[in-house]
Residue, then its C-alpha position, 0 to 999 in steps of 0.5 A: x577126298x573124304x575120309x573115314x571120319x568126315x573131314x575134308x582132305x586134300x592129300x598127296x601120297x597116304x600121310x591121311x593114315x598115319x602108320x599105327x606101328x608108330x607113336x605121334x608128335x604133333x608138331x604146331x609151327x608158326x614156320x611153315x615146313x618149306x620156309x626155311x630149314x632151321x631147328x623145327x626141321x633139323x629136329x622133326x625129321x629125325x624124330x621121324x625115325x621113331x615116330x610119325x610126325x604130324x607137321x601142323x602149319x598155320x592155316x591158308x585162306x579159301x573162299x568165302x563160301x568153300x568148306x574148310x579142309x586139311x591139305x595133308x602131305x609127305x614131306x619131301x625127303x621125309x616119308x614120316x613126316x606128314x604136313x598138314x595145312x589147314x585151309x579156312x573160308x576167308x573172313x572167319x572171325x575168332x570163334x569161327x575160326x578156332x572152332x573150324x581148326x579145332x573140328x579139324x583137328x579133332x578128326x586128324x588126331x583121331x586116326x592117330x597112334x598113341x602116345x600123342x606128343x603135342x610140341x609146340x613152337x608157337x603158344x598160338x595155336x593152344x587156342x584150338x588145340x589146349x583140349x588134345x588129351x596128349x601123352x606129353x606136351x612139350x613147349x620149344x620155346x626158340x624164340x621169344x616170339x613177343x618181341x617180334x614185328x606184329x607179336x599177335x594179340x594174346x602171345x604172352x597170355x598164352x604162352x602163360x597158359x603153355x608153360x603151364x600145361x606143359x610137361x617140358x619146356x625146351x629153350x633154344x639158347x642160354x639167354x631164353x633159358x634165363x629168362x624161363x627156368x623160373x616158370x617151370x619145374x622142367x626147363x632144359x636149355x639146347x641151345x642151336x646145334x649144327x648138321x656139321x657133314x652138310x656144312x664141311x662140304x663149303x670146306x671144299x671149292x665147289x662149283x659155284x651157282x650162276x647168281x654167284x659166280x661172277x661177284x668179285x672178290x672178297x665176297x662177304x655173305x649173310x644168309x638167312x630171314x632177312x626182317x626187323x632182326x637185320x641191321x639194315x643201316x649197318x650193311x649200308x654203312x659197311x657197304x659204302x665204307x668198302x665198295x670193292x667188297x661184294x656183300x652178298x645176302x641170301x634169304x627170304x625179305x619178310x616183314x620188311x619192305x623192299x624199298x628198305x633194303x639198302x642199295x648199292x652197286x656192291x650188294x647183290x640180293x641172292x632170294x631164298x635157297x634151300x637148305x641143301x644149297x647154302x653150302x655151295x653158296x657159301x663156299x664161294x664166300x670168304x668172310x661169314x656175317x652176321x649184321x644183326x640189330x641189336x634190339x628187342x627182336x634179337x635179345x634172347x636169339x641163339x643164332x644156327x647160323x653161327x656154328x654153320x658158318x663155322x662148321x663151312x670153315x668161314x670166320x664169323x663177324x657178328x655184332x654182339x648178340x648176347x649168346x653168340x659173344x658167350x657161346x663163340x666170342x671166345x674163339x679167333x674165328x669169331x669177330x664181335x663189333x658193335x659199330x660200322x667202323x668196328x664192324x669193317x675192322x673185324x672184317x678185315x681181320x677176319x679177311x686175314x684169317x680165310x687166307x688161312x684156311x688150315x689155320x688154329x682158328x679153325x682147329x678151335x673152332x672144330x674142336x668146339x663143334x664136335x661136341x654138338x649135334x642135332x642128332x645129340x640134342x634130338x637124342x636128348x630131348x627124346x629121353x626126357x619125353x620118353x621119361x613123362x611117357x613112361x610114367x603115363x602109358x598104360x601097361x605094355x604100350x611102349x615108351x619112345x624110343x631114344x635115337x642113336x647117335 
């Protein structure tokens, strides 16, 4: 359809118009919404109950000669969270492209209630979108995008640009914070929190998926983007060191070829899940892992994963991923190895522990766990931009409100 200002839209449901009862966070992701469910998505959906949510995604290709357009939808599950995916003529070069993206922006904003929150998740899409006249920007820096496989040109000149320009920047873990709290005047660090409820529910015997059910036991999961920051050798070695163990490993491979998974009778690639699932899958396991190489790629990541597969009452083994040995490294339930032969050992031990389900370990670890939240973290970073806000609107517009526990 075409709508009131001349843009192109593709709609499902009436996200187009977004509620003007509501101020907007317009959220620019370089994960898609679907993708996986991980800390855009934990902390959008509750700033959802304050505000309309646009969900900006990163642009799809048409055809050569069709018009560009923006397909808008509601979020499954989440009425105020509009997803917006802009769809671009093949073959673009850079200039056509930002100003196609930036024409569509323009007209989406304009049907938008203020204050306008800009977030960012990936300095990227500044390009197109560094002119928005927003109440508040807020950088989320959860990773450090530039040490990834295929960084995109350009990443570190604009997020110099980014920090800039922002009024706050938030950082996904300790390890980013260090290497950002120089660069800005307002640098908070929230680190990855746990949607406890949902993953207590793997406390309990559930009935198990039928690509699951039948791997014999013990069974050691992994689930998450399988990619440059899985330690691919490791799960070989581990795996052929202990043939009567299942290694089961859930998620999505991207940015890695198939051919280079690691093969072998005792590992068994489940494919992605949705969120909503991974707790009956884990359930079904009895030690949690966490295989991540160490390099550049995983140097400043504070893994979810951690405090979920905790919260699910499974011990975590992991290799020594900075945050994970400061944060957890402290508790029994969490094993810390750097080699194959380690890594086994700590599996081992951790083994011993599931056999205890009611143990102290767990009693330490949810004595940590109670203090986190993503409702806590949302609650908190919406105080920080209701602050910036407050200071800019004009008189008797009102300020963002603060989401209770």
């Amino acid at each position: 359809m075409i709508t009131r200002v001349g843009v192109p839209v593709e709609s499902k449901g009436e996200f187009s118009a977004p509620d003007h009862a509501r101020p907007t966070l317009l959220c620019f992701s370089h994960l898609r919404w679907d993708f996986v469910f991980q800390r855009p998505q934990h902390l959008m959906s509750r700033f959802a109950n304050d505000m309309a949510v646009v969900y900006w995604e990163e642009p799809m290709e048409i055809g050569r000669r069709d018009t560009a357009f923006l397909k808008v939808r509601e979020a499954e599950d989440f009425p105020n969270v509009g997803v917006v995916t802009p769809h671009l003529p093949e073959g673009l070069d850079d200039e056509a492209r930002e100003a196609a993206l930036k024409r569509l922006l323009d007209a989406h904003v304009s049907i938008c209630k203020r204050p306008l929150i800009a977030w960012y998740y990936t300095p990227m899409m500044l390009s197109f979108s560094r002119h928005l006249d927003a109440n508040a920007v807020v950088y989320d820096c959860m990773d450090e995008l530039s040490k990834f496989r295929f960084a995109p040109e350009h990443l570190l000149e604009l997020e110099s640009e980014l920090i800039g320009a922002a009024d706050l920047v938030f950082t996904g873990g300790s390890s980013l914070y260090e290497a950002k709290k120089d660069r800005h005047d307002s640098v908070h660090c929230f680190p990855s929190s746990v949607d406890r409820q949902h993953f207590a529910r793997a406390r309990r015997e559930l009935p198990q998926p039928a690509d699951q059910a039948k791997l014999p036991h013990p069974r050691l999961g992994f689930y998450g983007v399988i990619d440059e920051r899985f330690d691919l050798d490791l799960l070989r070695q581990i795996a052929d060191m202990r043939p009567n163990w299942s290694f089961v490993m859930v998620g999505p491979v991207v940015k890695i070829e198939e051919d280079e998974l690691p093969r072998a009778a005792n590992i068994h690639y489940l494919g992605g899940k949705t969120y909503e699932q991974l707790p009956t899958y884990l359930s079904g396991w009895d030690v949690a892992l966490m295989p991540f190489a160490m390099n550049d790629s995983t140097q400043f990541i504070s893994p979810t994963k951690t405090p979920e597969y905790l919260a699910g009452g499974k011990p975590v083994v992991s290799t020594p991923v900075r945050d994970v040995v400061r944060h957890y490294g402290h508790l029994a339930g969490v094993q810390i190895a750097c080699d194959a032969d380690g890594f086994v050992r700590a599996c081992e031990k951790a083994l011993r522990l599931s056999s205890n389900p009611n143990g102290e370990w767990l009693t330490e670890a949810d004595l940590m766990l109670s203090a986190t939240s993503w409702t806590t973290t949302q609650a908190r970073m919406a105080g920080l931009i209701a602050g910036v806000t407050g200071e800019r609107t004009e008189a008797g517009e009102p300020a963002l409100l603060v989401a209770a526990e």
